[in-house]
BALOBA-1460 file (C-alpha; in Angstrom, 3 decimals):
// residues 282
<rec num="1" residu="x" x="-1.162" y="-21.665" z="-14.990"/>
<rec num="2" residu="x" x="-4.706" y="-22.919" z="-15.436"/>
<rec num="3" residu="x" x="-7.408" y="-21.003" z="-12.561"/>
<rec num="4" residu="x" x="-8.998" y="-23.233" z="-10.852"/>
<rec num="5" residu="x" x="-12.780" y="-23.820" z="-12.045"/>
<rec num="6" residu="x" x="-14.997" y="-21.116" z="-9.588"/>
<rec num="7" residu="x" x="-11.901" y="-18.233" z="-9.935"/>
<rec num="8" residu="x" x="-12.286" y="-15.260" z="-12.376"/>
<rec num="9" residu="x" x="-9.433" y="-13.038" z="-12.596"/>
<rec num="10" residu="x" x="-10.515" y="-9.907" z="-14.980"/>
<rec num="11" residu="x" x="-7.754" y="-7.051" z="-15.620"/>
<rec num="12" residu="x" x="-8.686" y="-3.761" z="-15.088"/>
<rec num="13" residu="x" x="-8.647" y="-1.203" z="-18.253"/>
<rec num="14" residu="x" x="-5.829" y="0.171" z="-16.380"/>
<rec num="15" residu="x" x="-1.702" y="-0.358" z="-15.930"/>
<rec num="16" residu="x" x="-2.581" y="-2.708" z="-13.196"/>
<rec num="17" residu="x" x="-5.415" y="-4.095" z="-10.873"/>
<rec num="18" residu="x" x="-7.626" y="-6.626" z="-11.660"/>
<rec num="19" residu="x" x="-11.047" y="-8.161" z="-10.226"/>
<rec num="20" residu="x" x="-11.702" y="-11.548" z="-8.477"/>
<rec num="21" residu="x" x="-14.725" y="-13.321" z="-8.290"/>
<rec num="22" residu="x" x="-15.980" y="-16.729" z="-7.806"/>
<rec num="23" residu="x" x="-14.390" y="-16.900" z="-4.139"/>
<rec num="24" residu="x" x="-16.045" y="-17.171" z="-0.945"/>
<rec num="25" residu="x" x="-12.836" y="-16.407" z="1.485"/>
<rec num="26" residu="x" x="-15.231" y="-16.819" z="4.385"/>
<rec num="27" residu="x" x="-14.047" y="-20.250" z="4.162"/>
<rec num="28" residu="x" x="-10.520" y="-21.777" z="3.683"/>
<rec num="29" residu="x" x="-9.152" y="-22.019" z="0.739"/>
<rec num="30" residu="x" x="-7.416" y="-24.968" z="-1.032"/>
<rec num="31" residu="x" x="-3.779" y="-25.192" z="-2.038"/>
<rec num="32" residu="x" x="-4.283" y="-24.674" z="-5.944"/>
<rec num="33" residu="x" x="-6.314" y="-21.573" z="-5.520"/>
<rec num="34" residu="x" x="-3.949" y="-19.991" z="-3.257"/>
<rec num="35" residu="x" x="-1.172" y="-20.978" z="-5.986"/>
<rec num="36" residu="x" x="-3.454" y="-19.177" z="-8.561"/>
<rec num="37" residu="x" x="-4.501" y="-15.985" z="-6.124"/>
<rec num="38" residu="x" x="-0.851" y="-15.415" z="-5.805"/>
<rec num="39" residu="x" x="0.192" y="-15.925" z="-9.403"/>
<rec num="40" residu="x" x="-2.342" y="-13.609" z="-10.270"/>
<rec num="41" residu="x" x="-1.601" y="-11.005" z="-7.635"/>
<rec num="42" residu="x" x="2.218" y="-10.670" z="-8.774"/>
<rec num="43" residu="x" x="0.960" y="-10.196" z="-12.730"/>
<rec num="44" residu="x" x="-1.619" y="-7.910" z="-11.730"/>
<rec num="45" residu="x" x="0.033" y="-6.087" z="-8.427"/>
<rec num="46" residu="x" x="-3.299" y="-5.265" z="-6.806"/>
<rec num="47" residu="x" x="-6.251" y="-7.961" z="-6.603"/>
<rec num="48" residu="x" x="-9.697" y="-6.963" z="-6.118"/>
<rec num="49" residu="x" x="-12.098" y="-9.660" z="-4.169"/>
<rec num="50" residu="x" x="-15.548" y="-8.499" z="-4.721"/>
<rec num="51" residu="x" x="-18.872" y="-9.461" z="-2.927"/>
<rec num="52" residu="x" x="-17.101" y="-10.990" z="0.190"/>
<rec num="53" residu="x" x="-18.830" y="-10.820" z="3.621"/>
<rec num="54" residu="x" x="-15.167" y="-11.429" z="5.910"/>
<rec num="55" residu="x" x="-15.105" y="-11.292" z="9.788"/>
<rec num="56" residu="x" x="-11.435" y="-10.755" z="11.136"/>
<rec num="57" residu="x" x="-10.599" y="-14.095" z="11.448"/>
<rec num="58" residu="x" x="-11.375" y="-14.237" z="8.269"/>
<rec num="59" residu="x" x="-8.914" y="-11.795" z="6.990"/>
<rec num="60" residu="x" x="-6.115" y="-13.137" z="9.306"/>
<rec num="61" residu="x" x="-6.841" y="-16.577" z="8.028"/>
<rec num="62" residu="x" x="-6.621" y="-15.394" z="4.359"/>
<rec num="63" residu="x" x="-3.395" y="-13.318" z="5.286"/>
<rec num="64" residu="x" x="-1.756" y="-15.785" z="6.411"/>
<rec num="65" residu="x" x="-2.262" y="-17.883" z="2.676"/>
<rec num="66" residu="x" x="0.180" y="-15.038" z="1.534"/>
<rec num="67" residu="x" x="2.885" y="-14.578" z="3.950"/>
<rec num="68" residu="x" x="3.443" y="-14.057" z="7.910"/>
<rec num="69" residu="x" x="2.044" y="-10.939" z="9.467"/>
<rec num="70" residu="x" x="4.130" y="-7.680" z="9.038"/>
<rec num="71" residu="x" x="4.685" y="-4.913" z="11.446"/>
<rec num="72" residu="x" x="2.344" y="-1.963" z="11.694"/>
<rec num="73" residu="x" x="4.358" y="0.509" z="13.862"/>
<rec num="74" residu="x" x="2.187" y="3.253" z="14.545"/>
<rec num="75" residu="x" x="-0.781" y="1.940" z="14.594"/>
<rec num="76" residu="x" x="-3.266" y="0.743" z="17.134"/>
<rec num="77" residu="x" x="-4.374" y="-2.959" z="16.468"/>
<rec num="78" residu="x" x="-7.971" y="-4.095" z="17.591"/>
<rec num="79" residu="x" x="-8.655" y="-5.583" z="21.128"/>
<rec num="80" residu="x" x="-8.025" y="-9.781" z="20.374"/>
<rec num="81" residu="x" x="-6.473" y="-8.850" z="16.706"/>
<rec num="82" residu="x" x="-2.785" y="-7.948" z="17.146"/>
<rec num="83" residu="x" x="-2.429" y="-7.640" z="13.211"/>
<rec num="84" residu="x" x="-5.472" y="-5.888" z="12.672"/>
<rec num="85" residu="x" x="-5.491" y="-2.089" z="12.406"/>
<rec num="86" residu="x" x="-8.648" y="0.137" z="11.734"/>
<rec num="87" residu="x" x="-8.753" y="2.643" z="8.635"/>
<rec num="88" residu="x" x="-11.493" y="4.888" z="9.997"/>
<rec num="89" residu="x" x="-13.041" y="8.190" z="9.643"/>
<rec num="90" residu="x" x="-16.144" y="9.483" z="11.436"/>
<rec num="91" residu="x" x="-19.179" y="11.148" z="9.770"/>
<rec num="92" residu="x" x="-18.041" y="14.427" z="11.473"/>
<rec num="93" residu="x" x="-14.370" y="14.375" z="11.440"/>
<rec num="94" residu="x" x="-12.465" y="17.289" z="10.219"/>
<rec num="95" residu="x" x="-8.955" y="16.434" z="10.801"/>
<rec num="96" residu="x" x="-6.363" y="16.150" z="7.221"/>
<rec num="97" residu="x" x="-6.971" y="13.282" z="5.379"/>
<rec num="98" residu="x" x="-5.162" y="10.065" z="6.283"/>
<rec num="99" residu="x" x="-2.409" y="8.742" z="3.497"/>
<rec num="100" residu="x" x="-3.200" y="10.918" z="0.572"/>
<rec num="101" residu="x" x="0.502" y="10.936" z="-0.502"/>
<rec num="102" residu="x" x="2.031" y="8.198" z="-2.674"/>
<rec num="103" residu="x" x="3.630" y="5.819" z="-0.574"/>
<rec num="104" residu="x" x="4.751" y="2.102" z="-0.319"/>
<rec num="105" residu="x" x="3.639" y="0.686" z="3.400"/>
<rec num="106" residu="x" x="6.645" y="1.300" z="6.072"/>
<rec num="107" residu="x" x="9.003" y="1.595" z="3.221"/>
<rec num="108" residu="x" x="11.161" y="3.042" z="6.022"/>
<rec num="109" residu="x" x="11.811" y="-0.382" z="7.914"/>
<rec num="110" residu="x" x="14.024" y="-2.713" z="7.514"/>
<rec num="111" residu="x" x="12.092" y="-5.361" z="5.779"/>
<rec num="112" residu="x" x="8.609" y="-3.416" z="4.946"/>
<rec num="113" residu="x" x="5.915" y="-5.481" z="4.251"/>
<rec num="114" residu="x" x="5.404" y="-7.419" z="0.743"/>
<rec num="115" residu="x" x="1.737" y="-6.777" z="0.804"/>
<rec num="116" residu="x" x="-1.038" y="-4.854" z="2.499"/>
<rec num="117" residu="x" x="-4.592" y="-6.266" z="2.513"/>
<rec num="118" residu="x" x="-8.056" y="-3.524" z="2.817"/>
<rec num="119" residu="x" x="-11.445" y="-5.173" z="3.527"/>
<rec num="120" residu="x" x="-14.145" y="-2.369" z="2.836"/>
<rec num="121" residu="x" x="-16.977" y="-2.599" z="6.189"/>
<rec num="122" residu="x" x="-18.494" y="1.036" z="5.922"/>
<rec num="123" residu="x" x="-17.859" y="2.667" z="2.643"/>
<rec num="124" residu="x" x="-19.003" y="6.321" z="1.601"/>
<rec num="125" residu="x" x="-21.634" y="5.998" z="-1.384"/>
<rec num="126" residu="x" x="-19.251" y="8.500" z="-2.717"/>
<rec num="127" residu="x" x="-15.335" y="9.647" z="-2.510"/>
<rec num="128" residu="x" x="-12.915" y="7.638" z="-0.936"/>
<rec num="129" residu="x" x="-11.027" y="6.094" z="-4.103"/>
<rec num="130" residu="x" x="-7.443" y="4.799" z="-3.579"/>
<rec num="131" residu="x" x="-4.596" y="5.600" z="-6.659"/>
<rec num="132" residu="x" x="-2.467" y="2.914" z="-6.929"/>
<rec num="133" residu="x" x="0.556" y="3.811" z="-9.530"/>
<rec num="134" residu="x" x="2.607" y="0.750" z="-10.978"/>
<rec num="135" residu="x" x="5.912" y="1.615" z="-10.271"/>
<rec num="136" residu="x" x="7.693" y="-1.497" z="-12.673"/>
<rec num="137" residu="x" x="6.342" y="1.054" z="-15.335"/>
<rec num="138" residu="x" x="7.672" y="4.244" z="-13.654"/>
<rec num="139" residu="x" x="10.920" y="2.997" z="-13.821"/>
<rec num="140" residu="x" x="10.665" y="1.667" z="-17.134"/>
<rec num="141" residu="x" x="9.656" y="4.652" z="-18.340"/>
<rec num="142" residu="x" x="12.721" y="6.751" z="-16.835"/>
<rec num="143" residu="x" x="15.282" y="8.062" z="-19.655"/>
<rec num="144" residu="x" x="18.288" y="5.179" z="-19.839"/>
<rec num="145" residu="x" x="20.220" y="8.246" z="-18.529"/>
<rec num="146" residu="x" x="18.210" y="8.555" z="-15.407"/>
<rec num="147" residu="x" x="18.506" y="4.684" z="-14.767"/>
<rec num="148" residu="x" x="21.992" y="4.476" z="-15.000"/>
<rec num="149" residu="x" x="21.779" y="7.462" z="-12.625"/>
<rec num="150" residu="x" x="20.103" y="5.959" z="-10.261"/>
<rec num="151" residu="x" x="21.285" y="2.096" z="-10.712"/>
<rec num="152" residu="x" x="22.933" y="1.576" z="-7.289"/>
<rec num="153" residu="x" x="21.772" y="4.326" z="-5.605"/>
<rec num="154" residu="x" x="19.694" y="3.676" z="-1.869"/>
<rec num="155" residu="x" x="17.156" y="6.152" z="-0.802"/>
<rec num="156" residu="x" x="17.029" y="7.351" z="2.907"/>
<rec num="157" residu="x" x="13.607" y="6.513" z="3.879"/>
<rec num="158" residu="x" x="11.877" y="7.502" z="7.320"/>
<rec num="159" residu="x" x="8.458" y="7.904" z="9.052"/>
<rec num="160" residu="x" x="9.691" y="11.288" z="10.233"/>
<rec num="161" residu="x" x="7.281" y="13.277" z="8.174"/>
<rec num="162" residu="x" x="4.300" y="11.282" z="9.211"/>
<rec num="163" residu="x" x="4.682" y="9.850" z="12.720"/>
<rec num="164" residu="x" x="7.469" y="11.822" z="14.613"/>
<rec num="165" residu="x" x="5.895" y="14.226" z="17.406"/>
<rec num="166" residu="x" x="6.234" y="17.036" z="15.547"/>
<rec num="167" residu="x" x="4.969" y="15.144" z="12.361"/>
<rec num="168" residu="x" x="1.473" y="15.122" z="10.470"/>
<rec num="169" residu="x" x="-0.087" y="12.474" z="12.483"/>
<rec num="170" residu="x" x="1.827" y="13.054" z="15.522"/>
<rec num="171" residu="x" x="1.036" y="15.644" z="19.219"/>
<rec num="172" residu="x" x="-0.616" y="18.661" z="16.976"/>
<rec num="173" residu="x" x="-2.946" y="16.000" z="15.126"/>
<rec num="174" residu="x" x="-6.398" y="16.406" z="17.367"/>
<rec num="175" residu="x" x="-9.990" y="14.928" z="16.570"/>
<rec num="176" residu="x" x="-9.057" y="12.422" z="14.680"/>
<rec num="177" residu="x" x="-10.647" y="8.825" z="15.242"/>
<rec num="178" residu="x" x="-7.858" y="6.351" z="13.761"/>
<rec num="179" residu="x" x="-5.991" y="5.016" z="16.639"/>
<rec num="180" residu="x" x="-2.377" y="6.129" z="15.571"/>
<rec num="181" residu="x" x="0.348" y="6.765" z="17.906"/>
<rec num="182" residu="x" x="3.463" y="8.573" z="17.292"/>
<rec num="183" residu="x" x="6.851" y="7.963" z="18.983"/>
<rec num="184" residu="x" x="10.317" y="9.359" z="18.617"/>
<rec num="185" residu="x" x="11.503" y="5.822" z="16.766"/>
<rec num="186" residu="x" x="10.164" y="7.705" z="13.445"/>
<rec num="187" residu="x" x="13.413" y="9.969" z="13.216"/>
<rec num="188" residu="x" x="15.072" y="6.599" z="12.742"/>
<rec num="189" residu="x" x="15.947" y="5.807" z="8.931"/>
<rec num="190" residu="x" x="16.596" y="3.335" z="6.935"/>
<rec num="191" residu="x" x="18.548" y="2.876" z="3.364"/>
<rec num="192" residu="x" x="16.679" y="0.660" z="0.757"/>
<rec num="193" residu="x" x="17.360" y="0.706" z="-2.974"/>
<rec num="194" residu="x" x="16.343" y="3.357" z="-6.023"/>
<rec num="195" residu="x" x="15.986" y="0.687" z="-8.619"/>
<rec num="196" residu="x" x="14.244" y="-2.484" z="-6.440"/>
<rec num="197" residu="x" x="14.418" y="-5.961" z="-7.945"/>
<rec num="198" residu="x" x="11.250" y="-7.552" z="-7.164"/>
<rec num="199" residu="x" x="12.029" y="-10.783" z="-5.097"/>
<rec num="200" residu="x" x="10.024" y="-13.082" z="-6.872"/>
<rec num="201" residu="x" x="9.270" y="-11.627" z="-10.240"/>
<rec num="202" residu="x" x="13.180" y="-10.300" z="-10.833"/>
<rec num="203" residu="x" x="11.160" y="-7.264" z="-12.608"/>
<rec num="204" residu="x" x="12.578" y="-3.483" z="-11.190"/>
<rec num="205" residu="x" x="10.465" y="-1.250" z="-9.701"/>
<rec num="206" residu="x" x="11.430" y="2.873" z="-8.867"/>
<rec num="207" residu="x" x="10.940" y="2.580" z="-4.954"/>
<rec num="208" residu="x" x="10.799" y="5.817" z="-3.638"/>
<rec num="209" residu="x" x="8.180" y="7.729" z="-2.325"/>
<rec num="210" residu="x" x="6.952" y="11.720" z="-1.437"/>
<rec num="211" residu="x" x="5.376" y="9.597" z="1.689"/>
<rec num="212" residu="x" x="8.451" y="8.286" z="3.071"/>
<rec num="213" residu="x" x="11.632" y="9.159" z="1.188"/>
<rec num="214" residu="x" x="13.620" y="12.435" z="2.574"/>
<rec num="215" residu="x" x="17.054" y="11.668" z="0.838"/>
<rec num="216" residu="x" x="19.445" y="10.166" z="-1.113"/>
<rec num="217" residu="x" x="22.242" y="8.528" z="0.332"/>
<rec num="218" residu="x" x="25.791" y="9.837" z="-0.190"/>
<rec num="219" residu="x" x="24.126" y="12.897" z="-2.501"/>
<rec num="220" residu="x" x="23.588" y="16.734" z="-1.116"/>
<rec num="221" residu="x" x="20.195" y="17.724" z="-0.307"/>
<rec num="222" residu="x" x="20.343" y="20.829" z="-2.495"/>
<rec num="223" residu="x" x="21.248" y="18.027" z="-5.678"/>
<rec num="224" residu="x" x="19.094" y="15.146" z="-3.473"/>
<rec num="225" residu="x" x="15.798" y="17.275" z="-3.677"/>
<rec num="226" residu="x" x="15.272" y="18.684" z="-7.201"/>
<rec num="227" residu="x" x="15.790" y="14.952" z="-8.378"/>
<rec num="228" residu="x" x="13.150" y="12.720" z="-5.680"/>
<rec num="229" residu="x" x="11.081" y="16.175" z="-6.484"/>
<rec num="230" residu="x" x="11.213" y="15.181" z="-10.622"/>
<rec num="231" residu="x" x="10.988" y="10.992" z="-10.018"/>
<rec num="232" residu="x" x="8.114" y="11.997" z="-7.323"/>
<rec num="233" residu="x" x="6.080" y="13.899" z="-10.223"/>
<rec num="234" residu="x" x="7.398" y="10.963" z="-12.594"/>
<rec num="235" residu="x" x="6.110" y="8.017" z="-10.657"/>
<rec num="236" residu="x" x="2.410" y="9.004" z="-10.542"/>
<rec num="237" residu="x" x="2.049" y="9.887" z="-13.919"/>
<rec num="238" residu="x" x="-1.670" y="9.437" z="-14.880"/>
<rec num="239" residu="x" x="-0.651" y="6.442" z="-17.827"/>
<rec num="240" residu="x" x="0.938" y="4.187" z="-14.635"/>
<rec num="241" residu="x" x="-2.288" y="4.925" z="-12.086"/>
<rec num="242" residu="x" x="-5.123" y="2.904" z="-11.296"/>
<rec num="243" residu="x" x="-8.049" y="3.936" z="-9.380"/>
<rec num="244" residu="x" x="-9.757" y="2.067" z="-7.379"/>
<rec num="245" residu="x" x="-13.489" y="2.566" z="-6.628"/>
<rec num="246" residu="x" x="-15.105" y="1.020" z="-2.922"/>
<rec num="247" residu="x" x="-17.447" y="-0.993" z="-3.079"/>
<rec num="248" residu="x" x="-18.836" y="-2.633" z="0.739"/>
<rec num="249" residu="x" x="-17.756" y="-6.190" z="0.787"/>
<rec num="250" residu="x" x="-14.783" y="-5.732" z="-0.997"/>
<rec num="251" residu="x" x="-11.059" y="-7.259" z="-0.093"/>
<rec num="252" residu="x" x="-7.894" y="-5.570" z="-1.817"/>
<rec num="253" residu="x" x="-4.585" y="-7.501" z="-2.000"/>
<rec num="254" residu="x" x="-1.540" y="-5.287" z="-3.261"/>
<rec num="255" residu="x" x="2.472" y="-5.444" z="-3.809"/>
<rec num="256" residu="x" x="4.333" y="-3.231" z="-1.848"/>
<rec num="257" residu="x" x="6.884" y="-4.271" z="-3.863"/>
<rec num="258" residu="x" x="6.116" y="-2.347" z="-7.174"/>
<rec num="259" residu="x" x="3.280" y="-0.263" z="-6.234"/>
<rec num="260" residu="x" x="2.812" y="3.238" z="-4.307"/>
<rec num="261" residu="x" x="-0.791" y="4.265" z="-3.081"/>
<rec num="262" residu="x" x="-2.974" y="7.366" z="-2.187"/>
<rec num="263" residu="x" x="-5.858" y="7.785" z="-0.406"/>
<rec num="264" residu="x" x="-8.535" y="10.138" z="-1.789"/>
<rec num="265" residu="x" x="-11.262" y="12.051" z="-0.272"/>
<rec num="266" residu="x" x="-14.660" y="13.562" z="-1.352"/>
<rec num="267" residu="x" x="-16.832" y="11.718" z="1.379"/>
<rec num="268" residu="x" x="-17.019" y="14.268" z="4.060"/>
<rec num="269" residu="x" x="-20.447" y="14.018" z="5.927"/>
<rec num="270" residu="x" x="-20.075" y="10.093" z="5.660"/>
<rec num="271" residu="x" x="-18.223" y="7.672" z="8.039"/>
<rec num="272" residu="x" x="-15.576" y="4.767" z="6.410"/>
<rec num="273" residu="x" x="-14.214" y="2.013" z="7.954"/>
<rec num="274" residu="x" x="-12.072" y="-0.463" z="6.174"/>
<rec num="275" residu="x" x="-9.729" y="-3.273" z="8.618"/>
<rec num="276" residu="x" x="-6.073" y="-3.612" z="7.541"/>
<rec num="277" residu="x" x="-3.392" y="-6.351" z="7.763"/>
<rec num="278" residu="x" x="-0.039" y="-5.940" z="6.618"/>
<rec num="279" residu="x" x="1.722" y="-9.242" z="5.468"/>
<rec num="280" residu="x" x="6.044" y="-9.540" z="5.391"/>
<rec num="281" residu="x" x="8.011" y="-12.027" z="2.790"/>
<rec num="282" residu="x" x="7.450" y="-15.456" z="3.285"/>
C-alpha cells in the first residue's frame, strides 16, 4: 500500500526491524496512517518511532490504534495508568538483570499479547540494547525433518521460572526497583502451539521460548529437554537477530507473534527507565 506523505518506513540491515519517522504520535493519528503503521509493523515485526517526545496518555492513546490493552500479570502498573508498567533500573542497583532470556511476552497465558510497545524516557549513553530474533525465519530454517517433528506439537509454557515465589523475580529477589510481584498463579501452565500460524499474516513462526517454555506436551522430559535445549540454541541464531540500539525519545512496536526478545546490559552506574504497554488481538 502507498505510505501516507510525512511516513518513512526504512528496514533495518537486519532479518527484521525497521525505522519510522515523519510522525509526531503526540497527536492522534488519522485512519490511513494507522492502516500503514500496521501494515508495516507485520512486514517488518518490530517498528522503531524515533525522535518522539510521548506522555502516557500518549502511549495509551497510540496503543489503543493497534489493539485493546493486554494483561501484564506480574507487574505493577503506574498510579492513574492501569496498562502502564515501568521498565526501570536505578543508577546503583545490583540485582540480576531483568529479561535477558529470549522470550515472547506472557507466552504462558491463554491469549498472550499480540504486541508489546517500549517508549525510551531515561536511557544509558551506553548498554542496554534489546535482541529481537525473527522467529518466521527460525522455523523456516529448521530441517523438514524437525518440522514435521514438531507440526502439531503444543509446548507447556509457564511463568514458573520467572515469577513463582521461589522463582528469579520472586521472595529471594531483593533491591531491585521494578515494581514486580510474584504470586503462586505462575505454577499455572498453559499449552500453545510449536509451529504458530500467525493470525493475520498465515506465515509460521517456532514459538517457544528458554523464558517461558518448560515442556512439551505428551513427550518425556528426559526426550522433552535435549530437543527445546537444540530449538532454544536454534532460534537465536545470530543470521535471525536484530539489535536494537536506545536512543531517548524513542517508541518500539513489536509482534509477539513471530518474535522473541532479550534484554542486554552494559549500563551499570547509569539509571533506565522505559514505560511499557502490552496490547491483546483485536
Amino acid at each position: 500500500m502507498a505510505l501516507p506523505t510525512a511516513l518513512q518506513v526504512t528496514p533495518q540491515d537486519a532479518p527484521c526491524g525497521a525505522l519510522v519517522r515523519g510522525l509526531n504520535l503526540s497527536q492522534p493519528l488519522d485512519a490511513a496512517t494507522t492502516q500503514a503503521i500496521r501494515a508495516a509493523w507485520l512486514q517488518h515485526q518490530v517498528l522503531a518511532f524515533v525522535d518522539q517526545s510521548m506522555t502516557l496518555e500518549d502511549l495509551e492513546r497510540f496503543a489503543l490504534t493497534i489493539g485493546p490493552y493486554g494483561q501484564d500479570p506480574y507487574f505493577e502498573s503506574v498510579p492513574g495508568h492501569p496498562h502502564v508498567a515501568q521498565v526501570k533500573r536505578e543508577a546503583d542497583e545490583t540485582s540480576t538483570l531483568f529479561a535477558d532470556n529470549f522470550h515472547s511476552d506472557w507466552s504462558f497465558l491463554a491469549s498472550p499479547p499480540a504486541a508489546t510497545m517500549l517508549y525510551g524516557d531515561v536511557i544509558p549513553p551506553m548498554g542496554g540494547d534489546t535482541l529481537f530474533a525473527n522467529q518466521y525465519a527460525a522455523w523456516d530454517a529448521l530441517s523438514p525433518a524437525m518440522q514435521a517433528l514438531l507440526q502439531g506439537r503444543q509446548g507447556v509454557h509457564s511463568a514458573r521460572r520467572g515469577y513463582a515465589k521461589d522463582g528469579r523475580y520472586g521472595a529471594g529477589d531483593k533491591g531491585r526497583s521494578m515494581a514486580i510481584r510474584y504470586d503462586d498463579s505462575a505454577l499455572a501452565t498453559q499449552l500453545q502451539p510449536i509451529a504458530r500460524v500467525h493470525p493475520e499474516t498465515g506465515r509460521t513462526a517456532l514459538f517457544v521460548s528458554p523464558g517461558y517454555t518448560i515442556g512439551i506436551d505428551g513427550m518425556p522430559d528426559d526426550e522433552a529437554g535435549p530437543l527445546l535445549k537444540e530449538l532454544f540454541q536454534h532460534q537465536a541464531r545470530p543470521e535471525f537477530v536484530y539489535r536494537h540500539v536506545w536512543q531517548q525519545g524513542t517508541l518500539l512496536l513489536w509482534d509477539n507473534r513471530c518474535l522473541v526478545h532479550a534484554a542486554t546490559g552494559g549500563y551499570d552506574g547509569h539509571r533506565r527507565l522505559l514505560h511499557r504497554i502490552t496490547v491483546g488481538e483485536r
